[in-house]
Each structure stands twice: as C-alpha cells, then as structure tokens.
C-alpha positions in Angstrom: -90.9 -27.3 55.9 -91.4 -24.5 54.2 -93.6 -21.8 54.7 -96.1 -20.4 52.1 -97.1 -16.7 52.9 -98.2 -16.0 49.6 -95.8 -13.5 48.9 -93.6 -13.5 45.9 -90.2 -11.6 46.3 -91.5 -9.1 43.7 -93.8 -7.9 46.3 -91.1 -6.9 48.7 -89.6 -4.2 46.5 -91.4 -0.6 46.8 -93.9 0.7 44.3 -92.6 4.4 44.0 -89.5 5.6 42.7 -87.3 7.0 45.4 -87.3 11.2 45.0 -83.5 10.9 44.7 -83.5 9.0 41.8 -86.1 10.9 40.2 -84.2 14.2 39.8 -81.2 12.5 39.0 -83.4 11.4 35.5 -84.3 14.7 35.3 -80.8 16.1 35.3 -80.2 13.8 32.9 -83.0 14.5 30.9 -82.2 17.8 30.9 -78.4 18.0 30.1 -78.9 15.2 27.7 -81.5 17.8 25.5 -78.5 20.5 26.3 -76.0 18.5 24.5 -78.3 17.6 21.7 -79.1 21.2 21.3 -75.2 21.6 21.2 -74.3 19.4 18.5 -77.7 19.8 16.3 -76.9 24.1 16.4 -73.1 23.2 15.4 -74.0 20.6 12.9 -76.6 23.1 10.6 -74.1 25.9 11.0 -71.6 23.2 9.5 -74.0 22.6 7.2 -74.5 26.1 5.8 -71.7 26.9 5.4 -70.6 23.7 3.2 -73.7 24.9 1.2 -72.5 28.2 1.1 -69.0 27.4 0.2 -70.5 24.8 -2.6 -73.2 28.2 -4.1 -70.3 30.7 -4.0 -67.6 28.1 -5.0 -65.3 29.4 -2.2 -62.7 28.1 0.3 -64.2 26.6 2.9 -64.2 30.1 4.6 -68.0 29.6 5.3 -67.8 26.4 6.8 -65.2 27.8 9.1 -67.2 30.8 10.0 -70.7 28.9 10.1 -68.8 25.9 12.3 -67.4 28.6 14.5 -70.7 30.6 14.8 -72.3 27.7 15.8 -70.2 26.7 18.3 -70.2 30.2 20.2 -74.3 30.1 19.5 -74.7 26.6 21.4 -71.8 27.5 24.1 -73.8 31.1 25.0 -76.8 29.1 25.3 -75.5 26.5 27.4 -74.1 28.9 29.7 -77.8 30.6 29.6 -79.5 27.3 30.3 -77.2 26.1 33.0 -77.1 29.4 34.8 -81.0 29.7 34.5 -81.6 26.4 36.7 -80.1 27.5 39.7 
C-alpha cells in the first residue's frame, strides 16, 4: 500500500528564489531597459527629423542627421551605463 504523509509534491520544491537566478533577472531587467532606451532615443531622433524634412520641405537630410544623432546618443549612453555597473 501506499503511504499518505500528507505531503503534496508542491511542498517539496523551495520557497525562495535561488540568489543566482535572481541577478540573472536583474541583468535582464537591466539590459532589457538599455535596449529600450536604445531604440526609443533612435526612434524620436527618426522622428524629428521626418518632421523636420516635412516643415522645411527638404531631402531627407534631417532624418539622416536626426537617425544618425540618435544613434551615437543611445551608443554613448550605453557605453556609460554598461561601464558604470562594474
């Protein structure tokens, strides 16, 4: 037979989240909001400059200098953020 302990196999598993595992979701947390950053600071600088380009009725020169601008801003403050954790 059987026997009854009263113990479900949910019970076995520990309660607290293994220290490992937590700064691994923080890392991820945290390079996750880096990339986000990234592509929300090249996305406006796109932006502007299509607006830009549609005011002046240009070439897209501004979007090109906007998308680029953006670009350098989010790499420089990658490289800030990821140089700042260590």
């Amino acid at each position: 037979m059987e026997e009854n302990n009263n113990q479900s196999p949910i019970d076995d598993k520990p309660t607290t989240t293994p220290p490992h595992s937590l700064a691994a979701s923080r890392a991820y947390i945290r390079y996750a909001g880096m990339a986000t950053q990234m592509g929300l600071l090249i996305g406006g600088f796109a932006y502007l400059g299509v607006s830009l380009d549609k005011y002046f009725v240009t070439k897209p020169i501004f979007t090109l200098i906007g998308s680029l601008f953006g670009v350098g801003l989010s790499l420089y403050m990658f490289i800030k953020q990821a140089f700042n954790d260590k």
